[in-house]
Every structure is written in structure tokens, then in C-alpha cells.
N, C-alpha and C positions, 0 to 999 in steps of 0.2 A: 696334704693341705686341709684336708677335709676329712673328716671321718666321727662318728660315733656321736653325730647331731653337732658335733661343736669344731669349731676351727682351731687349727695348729697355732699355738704362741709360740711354740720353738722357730715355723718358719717365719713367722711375721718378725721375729727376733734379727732371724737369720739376714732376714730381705735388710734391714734397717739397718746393719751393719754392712752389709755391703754396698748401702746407699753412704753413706757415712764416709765409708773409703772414698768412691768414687768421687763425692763433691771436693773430700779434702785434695786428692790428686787433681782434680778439674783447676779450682781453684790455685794451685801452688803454680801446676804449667801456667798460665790464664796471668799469674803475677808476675814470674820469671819473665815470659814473651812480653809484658807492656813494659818493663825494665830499658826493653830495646828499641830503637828505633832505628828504621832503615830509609837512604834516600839515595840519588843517583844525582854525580854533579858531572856536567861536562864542560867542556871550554869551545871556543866559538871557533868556525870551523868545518868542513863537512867532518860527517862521523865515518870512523873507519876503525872498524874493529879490529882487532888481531885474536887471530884464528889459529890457533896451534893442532895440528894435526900427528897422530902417532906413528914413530915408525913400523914397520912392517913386522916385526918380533913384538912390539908394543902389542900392537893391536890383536894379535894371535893370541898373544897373553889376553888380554879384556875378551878375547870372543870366550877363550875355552876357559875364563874364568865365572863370567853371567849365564852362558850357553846349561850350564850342568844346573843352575842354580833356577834358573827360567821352566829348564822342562820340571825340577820336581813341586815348582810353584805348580803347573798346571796339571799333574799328572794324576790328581783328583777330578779333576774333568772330563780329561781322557779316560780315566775309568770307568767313568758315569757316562759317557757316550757309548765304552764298546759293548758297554752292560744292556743298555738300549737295543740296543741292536745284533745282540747275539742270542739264538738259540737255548743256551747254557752255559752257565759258568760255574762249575763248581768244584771240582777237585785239581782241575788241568791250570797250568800259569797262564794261557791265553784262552779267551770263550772261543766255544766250537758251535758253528754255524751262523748265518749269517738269516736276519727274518725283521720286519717291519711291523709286523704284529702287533708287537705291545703300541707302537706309536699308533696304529689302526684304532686298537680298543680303546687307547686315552683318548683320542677326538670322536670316537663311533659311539662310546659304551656309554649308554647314560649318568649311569651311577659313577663313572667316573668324572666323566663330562663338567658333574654337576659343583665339584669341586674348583676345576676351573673357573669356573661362574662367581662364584662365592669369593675366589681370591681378588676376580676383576674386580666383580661391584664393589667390595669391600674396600681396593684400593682406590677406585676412581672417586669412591665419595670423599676416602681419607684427604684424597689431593686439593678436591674442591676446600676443605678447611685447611690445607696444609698455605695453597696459596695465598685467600684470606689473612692469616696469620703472619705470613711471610712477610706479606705487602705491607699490613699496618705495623707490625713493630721493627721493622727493619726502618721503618718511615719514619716512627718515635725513636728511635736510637742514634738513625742519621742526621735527623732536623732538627729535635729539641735536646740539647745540651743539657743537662742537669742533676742532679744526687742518682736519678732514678732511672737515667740513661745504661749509665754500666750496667744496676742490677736487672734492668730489662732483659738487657742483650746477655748477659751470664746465665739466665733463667730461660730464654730461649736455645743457647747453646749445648745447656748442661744436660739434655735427655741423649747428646750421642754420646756422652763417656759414662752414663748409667747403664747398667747390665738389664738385660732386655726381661730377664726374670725378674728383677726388682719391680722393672714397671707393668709387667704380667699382676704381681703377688701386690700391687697397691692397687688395681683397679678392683680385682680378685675382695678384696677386705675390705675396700670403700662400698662397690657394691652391694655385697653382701650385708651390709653392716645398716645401708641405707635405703634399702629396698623392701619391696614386703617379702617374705617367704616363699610368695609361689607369683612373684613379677619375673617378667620372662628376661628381664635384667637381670637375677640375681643368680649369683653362679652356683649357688648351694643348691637353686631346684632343679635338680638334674632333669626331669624331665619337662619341666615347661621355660628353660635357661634360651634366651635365643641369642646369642655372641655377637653377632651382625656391629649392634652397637655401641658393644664393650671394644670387637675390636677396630673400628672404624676411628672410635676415638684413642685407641693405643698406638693404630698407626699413624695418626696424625702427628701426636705428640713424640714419635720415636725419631719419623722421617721428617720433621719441620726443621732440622738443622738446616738441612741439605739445602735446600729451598731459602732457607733466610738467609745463609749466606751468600746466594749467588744472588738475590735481589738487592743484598746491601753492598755488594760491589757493585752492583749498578746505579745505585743511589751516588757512591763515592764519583761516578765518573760521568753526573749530572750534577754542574756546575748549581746553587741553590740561586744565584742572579735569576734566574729563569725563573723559577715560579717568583721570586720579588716580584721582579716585569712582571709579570700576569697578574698577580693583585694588584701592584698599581694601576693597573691598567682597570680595573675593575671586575675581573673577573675572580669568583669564589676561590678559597680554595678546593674544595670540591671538583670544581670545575677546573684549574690550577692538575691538580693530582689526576682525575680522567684525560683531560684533552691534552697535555703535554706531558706529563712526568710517562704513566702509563706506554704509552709509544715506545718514550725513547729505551724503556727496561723491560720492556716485553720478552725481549731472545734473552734477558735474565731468569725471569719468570718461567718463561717457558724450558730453560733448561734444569731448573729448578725442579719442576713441578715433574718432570721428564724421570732427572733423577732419584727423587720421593716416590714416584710410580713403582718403579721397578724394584728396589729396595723393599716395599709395602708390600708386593707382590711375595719377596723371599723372605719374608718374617721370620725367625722360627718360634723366637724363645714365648712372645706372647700366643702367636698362630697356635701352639705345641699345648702352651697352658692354660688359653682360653676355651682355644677352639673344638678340643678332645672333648669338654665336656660334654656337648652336642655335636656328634659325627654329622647328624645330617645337614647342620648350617656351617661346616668346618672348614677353613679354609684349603690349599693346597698342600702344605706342610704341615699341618693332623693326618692329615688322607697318607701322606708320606712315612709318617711316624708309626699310623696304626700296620700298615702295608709291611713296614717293615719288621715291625714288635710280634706279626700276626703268623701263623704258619699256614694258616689259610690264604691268604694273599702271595703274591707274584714280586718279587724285588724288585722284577724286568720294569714292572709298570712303576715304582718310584724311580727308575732310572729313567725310562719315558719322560715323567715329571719334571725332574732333573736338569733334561735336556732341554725340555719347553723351557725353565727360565733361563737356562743360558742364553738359548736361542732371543728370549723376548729381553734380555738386558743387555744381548750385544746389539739386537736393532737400535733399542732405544739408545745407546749410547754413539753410534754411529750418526746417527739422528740429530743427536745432540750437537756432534763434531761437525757436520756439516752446516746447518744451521745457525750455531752459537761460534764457529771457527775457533771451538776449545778442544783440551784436548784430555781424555779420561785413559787408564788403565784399562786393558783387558781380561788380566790377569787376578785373579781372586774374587770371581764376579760373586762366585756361591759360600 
């Protein structure tokens, strides 16, 4: 990316064409899907579904056909769990001995510690503008109809089909390019670079899909009569969008902001290309990368790692389920 005072054109090249791809594909699904439309008609009536259930060979068939399919979805997982928690693993097909250790020294060791720390803050402020963002243009794309409706909501949607390196290598060369030399924004002074708010604002823009679109479902299923009434009535909108709207979309928001968290949290591509630059401000997946690039380091403790976001993206989605009574995959959380 960097090297011999001057930055790479090949990868800026590189980046620009797989941005290139990514919008034209966004864009082509994006036309195909509005082509369609979908609605549900019934006749009057109690409603009484018909429920087809399979026979007994049927269903044998569907277990031992998803069953083989389900464990090698996860068996990345389970590797990273037994890895955690084994003594060693290295020449044998299962790890031999069983020890807690490494989880000890990732919550005890400071130096590791501190890693953690960096991924939280990093995410918790990302969400604070992830929400922000959420709220107002999910608000402009629901309520105000117009030329600049679509292109809002397409511009909000398009950072989760861009490749997370693309938008590592545009902050990376915006930065760089706008900053002074030795500003601790700017990613070329290696040593006075501080990432914190390169990546707070990558994680914003990565994980604000997630988030916009579970507040703009809850905008669709807030009738817009309601705030009319309340401007008629005399009250601002302002006032209109705090005291009523807000309420009623809050378990949106919150599961929004819930699922942006956690995501924020497992970064890698910008975490990996930001955050390397400075190990000591680096989030959890630099600490991961360098752990495992390093022969001085313990694998055991990225597996540690590993674990902690498993563990902290099935709370949070559990959370989620209860709360919001939706319902998420548990399967490919890493």
C-alpha cells in the first residue's frame, strides 16, 4: 500500500475496480427486485392455513440431508472453540488436554486486555453515528417521495455489497492525501497515525445497512396519519418525530444498533488494514492477525478471541430475539 515515500497506484487501481463491480452488481439485483412486487390477498372469513406436514421417510430425508450441511456450516466454530480450550494442538486430528489459560490471560493480561477495549470504544461510538444516520435517512426515504428518495436509500444500502477492503484502501488514500504528514489521521505516519477515528468512521459506514434497514421497517409499519394529527394539532415536527414516531420504532432501532454493534465489533478487512498500522490503538482482529502471522505469539489466544465474539454476537442476538420477537441465524456469526 505504502512504501518508498509514495503510495501504490496499482492498489488504488485495484480498489476502484472492485468498487466498480460491486455497485454494478448492487445496482442490477436492486432493479431486478423493484421489477417485483409482492402482496397477500385473503377472502373473508376466519383464516385457516393449511399445514402440510411430511411423511416419516420425508422427513428422514430433510434431517440427514441439512444435518451434514448444518455441522460443516459450523465446524469453523467448533474448531475455534476446541482450539481455545486445549492445551495443544498440533500434529494430532483432536487437541490434547483440556486448560482455561488462554481465556485467563485474554480478560487478566493487560496487553491483551487492551485490545478489547479499542474494539468496544471503537464500536460503541461507531453505533452512536450508525443510529443518527439510520434514523434520519431512513426518515428522508420513508416520508419524502422524490428524484432523490431512491438515490438516498441506494447510497445508504450500497456499503454492505462493497468489499470491506475497498472501503479500508478509500479512507486509507482520502486520508492520506488530506491530512498533513505527521496528523495522527494520516495513515502514512506510522508512527504518530492514531486509527481510533479512521476506524469509527469505517465502522459506521460498513454497519449502517443493518441498522437502516430495520428502522425503515419500522417507519413502513408507522401509519404517516400520526404525525399529520400531531402537526395539525400544532405540534412541531420535531416534536412529531421525538414524542411519537421515536417510541413507536425504538425495538427497530434498538435491534439495529444491536446488530451494527456486534458486526463492528468483527470487522476484519478494515480492523486488519487500518488498524495494523498502529498495534497499540488496534482493534481485536489486528491483535488477531498479528497473533497469528507472529511466531512469537500463541494461536490459543486468537482462538480465545474468537470465542469472546462468538460468545458477545450470540448474546447480542439472543437479546435481540427476545426483545424485538425477530428472529437472526446463528450460524456464520464469524
Amino acid at each position: 500500500i505504502y512504501g518508498l515515500g509514495e503510495r501504490s497506484p496499482e492498489i488504488a487501481a485495484l480498489s476502484i475496480i472492485m468498487l466498480i463491480l460491486a455497485v454494478i452488481a448492487f445496482l442490477g439485483i436492486r432493479k431486478y427486485v423493484s421489477l417485483r412486487q409482492y402482496a397477500m390477498l385473503s377472502k373473508g372469513g376466519r383464516w385457516k392455513p393449511r399445514i402440510s406436514k411430511p411423511k416419516p421417510w420425508q422427513a428422514l430425508l430433510i434431517y440427514l440431508t441439512l444435518l451434514p450441511v448444518l455441522l460443516l456450516t459450523i465446524f469453523p466454530q467448533i474448531g475455534v472453540i476446541m482450539l481455545a480450550f486445549s492445551e495443544r494442538w498440533t500434529t494430532t486430528v483432536l487437541p490434547q488436554g483440556f486448560t482455561i489459560d488462554y481465556i485467563k490471560e485474554m480478560l487478566l493480561n493487560p496487553d491483551v486486555r487492551r485490545f478489547i477495549v479499542n474494539s468496544l470504544s471503537y464500536s460503541g461510538a461507531a453505533v452512536i453515528l450508525i443510529i443518527l444516520l439510520s434514523i434520519t435517512s431512513s426518515y428522508a426515504t420513508s416520508r419524502f417521495k422524490g428524484i432523490l428518495s431512491p438515490i438516498l436509500e441506494s447510497m445508504v444500502i450500497l456499503p454492505i455489497a462493497v468489499p470491506g477492503i475497498v472501503v479500508a484502501m478509500g479512507y486509507f488514500y482520502f486520508f492520506s492525501a488530506v491530512t498533513p504528514e505527521n496528523s495522527p489521521l494520516n495513515p502514512t505516519s506510522l508512527y504518530g497515525f492514531n486509527p481510533a477515528l479512521v476506524l469509527i468512521l469505517a465502522y459506521s459506514i460498513r454497519r449502517l445497512p443493518f441498522a437502516a434497514r430495520s428502522v425503515y421497517a419500522g417507519l413502513q409499519q408507522v401509519h404517516i396519519s400520526l404525525e399529520e394529527s400531531s402537526i395539525n394539532l400544532g405540534a412541531s415536527r420535531w416534536k412529531t418525530v421525538t414524542g411519537i414516531l421515536m417510541p413507536l420504532i425504538s425495538l427497530n432501532v434498538f435491534g439495529g444498533a444491536m446488530l451494527s454493534f456486534v458486526y463492528s465489533m468483527s470487522e476484519t478487512s478494515v480492523g486488519i488494514t487500518l488498524g495494523s498500522i498502529n498495534m497499540d490503538q488496534a482493534p481485536i482482529t489486528a491483535f488477531m492477525k498479528e497473533v497469528l502471522m507472529s511466531a512469537a505469539g500463541s494461536i490459543n489466544i486468537a482462538a480465545a478471541l474468537g470465542v469472546l465474539l462468538i460468545v458477545v454476537q450470540i448474546t447480542a442476538i439472543v437479546v435481540v430475539n427476545i426483545i424485538t420477537k425477530q428472529r437472526y441465524s446463528f450460524i456464520g456469526l464469524t
